[in-house]
ZAFINU-937853 format. One line per 10 residues: for each residue y negated, z, x negated of N, C-alpha, C. Coordinates in steps of 0.05 Angstrom, whole numbers, plus 5000, padded with zeros to 4 digits. Example, Ala and Ser with C-alpha at 12.3 -4.5 7.8 and 13.67 -1.06 7.14 Angstrom:
<rs>
5114:5156:4736:5090:5156:4754:5066:5156:4736  5045:5142:4743:5021:5143:4727:4999:5157:4742 .
</rs>
This chain:
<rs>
1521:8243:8905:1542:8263:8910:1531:8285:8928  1549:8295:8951:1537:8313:8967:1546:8340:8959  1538:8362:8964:1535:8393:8946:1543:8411:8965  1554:8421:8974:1568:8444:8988:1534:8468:8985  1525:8477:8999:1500:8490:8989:1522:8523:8992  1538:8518:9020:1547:8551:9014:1561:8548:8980  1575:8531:8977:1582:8541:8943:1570:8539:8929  1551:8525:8932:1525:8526:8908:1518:8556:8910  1513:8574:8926:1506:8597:8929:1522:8617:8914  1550:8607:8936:1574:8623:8925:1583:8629:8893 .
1580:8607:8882:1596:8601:8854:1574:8601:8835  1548:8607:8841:1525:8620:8820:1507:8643:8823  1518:8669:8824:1514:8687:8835:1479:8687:8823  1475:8683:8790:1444:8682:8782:1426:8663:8792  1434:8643:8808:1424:8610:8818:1407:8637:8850  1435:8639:8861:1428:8658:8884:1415:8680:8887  1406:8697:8856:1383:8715:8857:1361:8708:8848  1358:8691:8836:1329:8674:8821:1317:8663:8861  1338:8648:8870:1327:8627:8895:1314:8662:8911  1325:8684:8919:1321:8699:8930:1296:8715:8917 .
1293:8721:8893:1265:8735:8886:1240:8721:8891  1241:8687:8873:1225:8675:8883:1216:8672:8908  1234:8668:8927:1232:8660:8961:1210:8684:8966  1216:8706:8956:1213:8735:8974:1177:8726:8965  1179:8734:8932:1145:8731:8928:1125:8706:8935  1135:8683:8943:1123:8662:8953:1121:8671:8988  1135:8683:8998:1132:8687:9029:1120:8717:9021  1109:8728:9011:1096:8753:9009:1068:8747:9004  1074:8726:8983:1037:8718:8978:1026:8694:9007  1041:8683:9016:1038:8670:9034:1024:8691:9065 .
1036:8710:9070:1033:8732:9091:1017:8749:9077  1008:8751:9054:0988:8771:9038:0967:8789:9063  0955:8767:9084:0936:8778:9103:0947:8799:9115  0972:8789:9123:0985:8817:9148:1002:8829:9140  1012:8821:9112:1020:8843:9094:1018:8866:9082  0992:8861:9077:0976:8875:9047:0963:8900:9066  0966:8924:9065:0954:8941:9087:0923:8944:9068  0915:8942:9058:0881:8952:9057:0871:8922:9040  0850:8922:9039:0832:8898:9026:0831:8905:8996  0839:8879:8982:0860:8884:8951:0829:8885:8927 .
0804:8883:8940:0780:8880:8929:0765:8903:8944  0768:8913:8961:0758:8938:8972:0764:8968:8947  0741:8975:8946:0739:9001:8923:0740:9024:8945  0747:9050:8925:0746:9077:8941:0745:9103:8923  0728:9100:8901:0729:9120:8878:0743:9145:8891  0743:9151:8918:0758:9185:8923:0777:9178:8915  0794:9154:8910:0822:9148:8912:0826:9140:8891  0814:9137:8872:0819:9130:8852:0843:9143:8830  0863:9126:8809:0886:9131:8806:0898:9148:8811  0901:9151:8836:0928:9163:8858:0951:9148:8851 .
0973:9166:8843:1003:9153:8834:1010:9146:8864  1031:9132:8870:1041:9114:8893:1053:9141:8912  1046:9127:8932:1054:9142:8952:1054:9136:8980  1059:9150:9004:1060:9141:9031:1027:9121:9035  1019:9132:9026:0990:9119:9025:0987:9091:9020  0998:9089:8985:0992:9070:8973:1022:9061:8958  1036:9051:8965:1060:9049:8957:1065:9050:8924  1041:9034:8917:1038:9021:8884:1013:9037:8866  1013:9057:8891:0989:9072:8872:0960:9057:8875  0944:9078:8865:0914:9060:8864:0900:9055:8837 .
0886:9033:8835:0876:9032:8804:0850:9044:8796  0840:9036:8769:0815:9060:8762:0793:9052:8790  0790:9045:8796:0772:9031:8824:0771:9036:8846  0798:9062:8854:0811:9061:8877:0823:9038:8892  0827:9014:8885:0831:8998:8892:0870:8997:8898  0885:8983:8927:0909:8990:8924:0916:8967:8912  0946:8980:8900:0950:8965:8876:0975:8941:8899  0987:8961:8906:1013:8936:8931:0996:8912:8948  0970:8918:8956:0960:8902:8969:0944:8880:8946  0933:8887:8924:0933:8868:8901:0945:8852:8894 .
0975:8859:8882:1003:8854:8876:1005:8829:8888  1004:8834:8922:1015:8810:8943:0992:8790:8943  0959:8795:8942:0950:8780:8931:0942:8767:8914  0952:8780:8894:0953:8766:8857:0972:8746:8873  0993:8744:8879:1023:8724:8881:0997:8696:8887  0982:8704:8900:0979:8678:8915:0954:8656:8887  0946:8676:8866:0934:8660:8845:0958:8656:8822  0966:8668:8813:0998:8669:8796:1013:8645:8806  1022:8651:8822:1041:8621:8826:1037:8607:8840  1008:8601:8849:1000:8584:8851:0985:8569:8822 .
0982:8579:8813:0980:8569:8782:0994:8558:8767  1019:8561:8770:1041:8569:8761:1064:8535:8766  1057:8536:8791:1074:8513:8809:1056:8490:8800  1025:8499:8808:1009:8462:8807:1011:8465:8782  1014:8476:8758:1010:8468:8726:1039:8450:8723  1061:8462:8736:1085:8451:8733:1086:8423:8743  1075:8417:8767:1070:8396:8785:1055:8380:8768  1032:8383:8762:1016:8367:8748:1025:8351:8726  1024:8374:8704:1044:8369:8680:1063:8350:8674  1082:8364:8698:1102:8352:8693:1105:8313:8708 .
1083:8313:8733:1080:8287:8730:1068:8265:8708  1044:8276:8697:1027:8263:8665:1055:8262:8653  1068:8276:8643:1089:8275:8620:1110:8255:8633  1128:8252:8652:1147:8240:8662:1144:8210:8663  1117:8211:8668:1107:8175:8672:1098:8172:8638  1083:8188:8632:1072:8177:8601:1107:8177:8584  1127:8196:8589:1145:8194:8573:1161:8161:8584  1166:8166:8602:1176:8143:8614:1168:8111:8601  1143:8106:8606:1129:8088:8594:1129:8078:8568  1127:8094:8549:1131:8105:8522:1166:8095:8509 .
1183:8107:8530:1201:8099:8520:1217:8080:8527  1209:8071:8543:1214:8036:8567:1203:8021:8548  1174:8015:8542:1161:7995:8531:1174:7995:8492  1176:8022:8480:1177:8030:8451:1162:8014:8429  1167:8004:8414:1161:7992:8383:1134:8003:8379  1106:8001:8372:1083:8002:8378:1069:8023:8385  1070:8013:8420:1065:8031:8435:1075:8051:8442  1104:8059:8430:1119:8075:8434:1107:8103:8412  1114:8088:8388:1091:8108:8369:1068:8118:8376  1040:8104:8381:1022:8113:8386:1016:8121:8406 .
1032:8132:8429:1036:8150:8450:1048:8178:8440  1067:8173:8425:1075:8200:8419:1068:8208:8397  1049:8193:8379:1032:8209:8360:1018:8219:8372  1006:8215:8389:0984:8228:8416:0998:8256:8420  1015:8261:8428:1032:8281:8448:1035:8294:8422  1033:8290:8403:1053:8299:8374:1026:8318:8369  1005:8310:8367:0984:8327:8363:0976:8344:8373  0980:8345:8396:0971:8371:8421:0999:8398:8409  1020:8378:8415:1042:8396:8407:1045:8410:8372  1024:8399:8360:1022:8415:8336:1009:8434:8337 .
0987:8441:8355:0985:8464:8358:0996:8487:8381  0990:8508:8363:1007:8531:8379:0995:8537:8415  1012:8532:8431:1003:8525:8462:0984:8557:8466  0984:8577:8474:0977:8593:8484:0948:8598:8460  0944:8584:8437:0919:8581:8418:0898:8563:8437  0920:8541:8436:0905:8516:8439:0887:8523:8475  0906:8528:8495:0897:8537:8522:0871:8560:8514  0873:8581:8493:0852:8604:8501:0827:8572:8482  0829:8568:8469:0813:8541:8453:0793:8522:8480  0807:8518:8494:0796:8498:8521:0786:8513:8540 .
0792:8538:8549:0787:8557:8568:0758:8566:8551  0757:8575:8539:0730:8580:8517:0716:8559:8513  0713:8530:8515:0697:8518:8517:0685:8505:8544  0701:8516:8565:0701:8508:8585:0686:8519:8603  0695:8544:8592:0692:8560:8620:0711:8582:8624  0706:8610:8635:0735:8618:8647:0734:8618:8678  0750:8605:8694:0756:8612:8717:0785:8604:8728  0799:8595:8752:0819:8590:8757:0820:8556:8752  0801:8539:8760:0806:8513:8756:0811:8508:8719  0784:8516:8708:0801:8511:8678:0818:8525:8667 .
0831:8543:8676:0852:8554:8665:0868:8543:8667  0879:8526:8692:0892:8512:8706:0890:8488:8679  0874:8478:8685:0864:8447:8670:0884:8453:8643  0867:8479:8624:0881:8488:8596:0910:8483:8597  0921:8494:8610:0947:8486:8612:0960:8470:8621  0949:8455:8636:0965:8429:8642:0960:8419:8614  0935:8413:8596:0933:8402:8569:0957:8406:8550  0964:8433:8554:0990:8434:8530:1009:8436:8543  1021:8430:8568:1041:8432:8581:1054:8397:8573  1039:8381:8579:1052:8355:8589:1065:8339:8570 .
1049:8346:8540:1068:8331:8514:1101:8343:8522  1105:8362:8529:1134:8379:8528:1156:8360:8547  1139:8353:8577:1158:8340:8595:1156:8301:8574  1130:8302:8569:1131:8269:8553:1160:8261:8529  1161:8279:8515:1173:8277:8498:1206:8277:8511  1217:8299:8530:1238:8298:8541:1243:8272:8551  1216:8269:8579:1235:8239:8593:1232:8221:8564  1218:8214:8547:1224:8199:8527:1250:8195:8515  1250:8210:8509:1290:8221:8500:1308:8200:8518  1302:8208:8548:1325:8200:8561:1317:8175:8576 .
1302:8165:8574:1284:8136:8574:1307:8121:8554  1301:8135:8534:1314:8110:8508:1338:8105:8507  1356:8127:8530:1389:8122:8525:1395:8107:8556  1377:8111:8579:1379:8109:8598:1376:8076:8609  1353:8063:8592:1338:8040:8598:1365:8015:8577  1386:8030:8563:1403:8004:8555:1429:8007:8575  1434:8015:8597:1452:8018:8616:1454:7992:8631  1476:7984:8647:1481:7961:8650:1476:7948:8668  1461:7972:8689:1448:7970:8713:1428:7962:8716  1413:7971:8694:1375:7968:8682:1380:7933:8678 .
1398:7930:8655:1410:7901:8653:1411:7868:8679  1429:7889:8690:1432:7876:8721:1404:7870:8739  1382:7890:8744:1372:7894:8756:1344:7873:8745  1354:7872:8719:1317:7849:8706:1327:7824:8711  1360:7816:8700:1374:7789:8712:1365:7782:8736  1370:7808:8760:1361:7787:8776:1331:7791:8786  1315:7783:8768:1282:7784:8776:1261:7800:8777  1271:7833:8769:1262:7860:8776:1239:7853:8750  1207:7863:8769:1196:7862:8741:1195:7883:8726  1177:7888:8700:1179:7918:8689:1186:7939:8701 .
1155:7937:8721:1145:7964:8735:1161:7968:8746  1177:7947:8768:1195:7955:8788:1215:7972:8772  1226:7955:8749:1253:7972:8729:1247:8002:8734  1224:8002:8726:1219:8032:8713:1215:8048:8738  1219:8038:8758:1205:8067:8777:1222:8064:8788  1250:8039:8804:1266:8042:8820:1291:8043:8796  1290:8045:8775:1322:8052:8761:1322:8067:8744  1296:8070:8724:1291:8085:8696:1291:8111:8698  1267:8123:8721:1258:8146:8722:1269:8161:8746  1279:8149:8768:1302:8164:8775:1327:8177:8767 .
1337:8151:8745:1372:8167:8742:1359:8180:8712  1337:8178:8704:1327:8204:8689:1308:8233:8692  1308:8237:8713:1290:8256:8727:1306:8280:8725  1338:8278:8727:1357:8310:8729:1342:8335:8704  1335:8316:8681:1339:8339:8664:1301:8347:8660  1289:8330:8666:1263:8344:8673:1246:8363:8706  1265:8360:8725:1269:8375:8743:1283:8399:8734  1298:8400:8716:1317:8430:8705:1280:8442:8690  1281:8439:8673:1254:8437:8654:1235:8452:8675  1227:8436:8686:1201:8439:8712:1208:8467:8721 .
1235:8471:8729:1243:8486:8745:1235:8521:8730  1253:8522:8702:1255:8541:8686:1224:8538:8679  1203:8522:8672:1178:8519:8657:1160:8540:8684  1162:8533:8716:1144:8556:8728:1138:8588:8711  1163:8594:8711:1165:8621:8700:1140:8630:8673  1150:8601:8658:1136:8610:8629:1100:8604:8634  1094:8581:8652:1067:8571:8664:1050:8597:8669  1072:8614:8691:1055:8643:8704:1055:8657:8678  1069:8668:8659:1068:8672:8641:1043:8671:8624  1036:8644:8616:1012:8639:8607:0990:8644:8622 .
0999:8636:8645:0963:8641:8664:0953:8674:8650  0980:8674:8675:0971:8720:8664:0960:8719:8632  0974:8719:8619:0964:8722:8588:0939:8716:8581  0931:8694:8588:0903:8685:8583:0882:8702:8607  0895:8703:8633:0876:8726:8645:0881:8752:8635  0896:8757:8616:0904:8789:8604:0882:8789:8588  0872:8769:8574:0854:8768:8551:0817:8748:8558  0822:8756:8582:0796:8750:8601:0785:8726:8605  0804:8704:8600:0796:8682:8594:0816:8660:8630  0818:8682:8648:0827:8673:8667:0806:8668:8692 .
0824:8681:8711:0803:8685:8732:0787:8705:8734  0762:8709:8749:0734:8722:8739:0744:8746:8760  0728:8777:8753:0737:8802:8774:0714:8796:8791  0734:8811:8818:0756:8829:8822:0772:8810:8825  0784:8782:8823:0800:8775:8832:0829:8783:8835  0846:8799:8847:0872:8811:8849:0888:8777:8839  0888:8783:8812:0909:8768:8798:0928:8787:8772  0943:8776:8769:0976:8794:8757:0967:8796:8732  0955:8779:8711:0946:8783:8686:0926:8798:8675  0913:8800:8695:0882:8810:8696:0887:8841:8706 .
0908:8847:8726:0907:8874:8730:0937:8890:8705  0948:8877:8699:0952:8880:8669:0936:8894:8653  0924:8878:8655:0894:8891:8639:0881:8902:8643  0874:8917:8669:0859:8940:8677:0872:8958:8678  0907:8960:8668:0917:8983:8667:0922:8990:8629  0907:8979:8621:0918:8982:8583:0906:9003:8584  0883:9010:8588:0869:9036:8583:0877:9065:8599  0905:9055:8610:0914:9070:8633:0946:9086:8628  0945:9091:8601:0981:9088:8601:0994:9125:8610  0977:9134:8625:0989:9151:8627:0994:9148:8657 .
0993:9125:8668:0983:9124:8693:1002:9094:8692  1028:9092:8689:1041:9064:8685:1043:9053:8708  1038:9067:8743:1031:9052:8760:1011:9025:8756  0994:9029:8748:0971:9010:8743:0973:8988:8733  0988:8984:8716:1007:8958:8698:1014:8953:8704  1039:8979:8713:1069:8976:8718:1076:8944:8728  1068:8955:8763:1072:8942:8778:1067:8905:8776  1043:8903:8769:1031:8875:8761:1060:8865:8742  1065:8881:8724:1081:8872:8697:1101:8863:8709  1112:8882:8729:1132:8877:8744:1139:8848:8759 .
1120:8851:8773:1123:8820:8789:1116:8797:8774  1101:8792:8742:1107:8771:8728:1139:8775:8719  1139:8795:8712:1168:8789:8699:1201:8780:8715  1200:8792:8743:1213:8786:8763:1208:8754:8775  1194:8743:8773:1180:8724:8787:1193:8705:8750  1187:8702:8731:1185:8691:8710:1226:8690:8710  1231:8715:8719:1260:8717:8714:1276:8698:8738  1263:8698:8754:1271:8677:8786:1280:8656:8786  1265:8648:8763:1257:8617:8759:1274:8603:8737  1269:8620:8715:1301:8616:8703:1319:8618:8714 .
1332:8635:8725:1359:8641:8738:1359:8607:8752  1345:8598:8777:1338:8581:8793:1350:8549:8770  1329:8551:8742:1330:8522:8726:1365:8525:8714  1375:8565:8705:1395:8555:8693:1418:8543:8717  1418:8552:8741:1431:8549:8769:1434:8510:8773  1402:8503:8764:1407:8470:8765:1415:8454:8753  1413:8469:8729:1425:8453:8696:1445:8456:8712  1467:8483:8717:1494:8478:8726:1506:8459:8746  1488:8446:8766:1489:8434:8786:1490:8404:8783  1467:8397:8764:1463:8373:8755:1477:8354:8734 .
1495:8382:8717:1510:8372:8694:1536:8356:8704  1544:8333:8696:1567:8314:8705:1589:8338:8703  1589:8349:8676:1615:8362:8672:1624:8392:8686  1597:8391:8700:1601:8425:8712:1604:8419:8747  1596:8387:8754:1589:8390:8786:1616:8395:8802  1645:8388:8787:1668:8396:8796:1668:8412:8817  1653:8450:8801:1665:8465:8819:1644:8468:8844  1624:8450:8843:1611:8445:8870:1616:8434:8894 .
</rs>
């Protein structure tokens, strides 16, 4: 079915400010170089926490360090974190769910007793758990979370594996000769992908979410790196001075809010019963 994109715009006014915040902070962290007016790791104790101003738009932190030119380069460890955990994730889960619930009896169990265990513990435990034995930097933080991310997409396409794979098409398509694999990758996991693309979509938000958190609690990327969770955290000792947080807090939470707007915009798009007014 083809989509009118001006009404897609038009007729979800939250679809059209999620697409627009995001856009802005991905082409901000992207231009970070000729953006960012001073070096986001460059110190200047004279300047040190100066509230915002012509100077420093976002203020400076205990370091003198500017906080706008940080900000734009945090974007570029944040969601990039953020996207490949989703990416990753969400491919391990789609194929393992897929598989799982194509093949079932058996192997269907002892796949998702697998996934069942990760998911018993509490995600943002289990991530600071692996980051601590690992290491802290950006690759295992990364790693940590793809670990408790992927049972979440497994278990979904599973779901829709099992209603999807007795359709009459799937039927048609082994009659005439299609082997497993083929089933499953040219009929299964396509006309089931809508509702884990919604998922993926809304899950960025919560991904940066976690990164920050776990860099809030030092178990992220190592200093000075100008990342959003971490300068979070160089402003706790700062609260009279809410520039210093502020701002960081700010762009997780804007950026986290993007992304929802964006997943609830595609649920609307993707749903049979809603594509009418598209």
């Amino acid at each position: 079915m083809k989509y009118s994109i001006k009404k897609i715009f038009k007729s979800n006014a939250l679809f059209t400010i999620g697409v627009i915040i995001c856009l802005l902070w991905i082409v901000l962290a992207i231009l970070a170089p000729v953006i960012a007016p001073y070096d986001p790791i460059a110190q200047d104790i004279t300047a040190r926490l100066q509230a915002p101003s012509a100077a420093h738009w976002f203020g400076t932190d205990n370091f003198g360090r500017d906080i706008f030119s940080r900000v734009i380069y945090g974007g570029r460890y944040s969601i990039l974190a953020g996207f490949l955990t989703v990416i990753i994730a969400g491919a391990i889960g789609t194929f393992y769910g897929a598989i799982a619930g194509y093949v079932g009896g058996v192997v269907d169990n002892v796949m998702m007793r697998i996934s069942e265990m990760i998911l018993s513990f509490p995600s943002l435990i289990l991530a600071m758990i692996i980051n601590a034995v690992m290491g802290s930097n950006l690759f295992n933080t990364m790693f940590a979370l793809i670990i408790v991310a992927w049972p979440t997409y497994a278990r979904l396409m599973r779901s829709v594996v099992l209603s999807v794979k007795e359709n009459e098409y799937v039927t048609a398509s082994k009659a005439l000769g299609a082997g497993s694999f083929r089933v499953l990758l040219r009929e299964i996991i396509p006309n089931s992908i809508n509702s884990v693309l919604i998922m993926a979509t809304t899950d960025i938000g919560n991904q940066i979410l976690m990164f920050s958190t776990l860099s809030f609690l030092g178990l992220g990327s190592a200093p000075p790196t100008p990342e959003w969770g971490m300068m979070v955290s160089d402003g706790v000792d700062y609260f009279n001075k809410i520039w210093v947080a502020g701002f960081p807090g700010l762009a997780i939470f804007t950026m986290a809010m993007g992304s929802n707007f964006i997943g609830d915009g595609l649920r609307d798009l993707l749903d049979p019963r809603l594509r009418k007014q598209f």
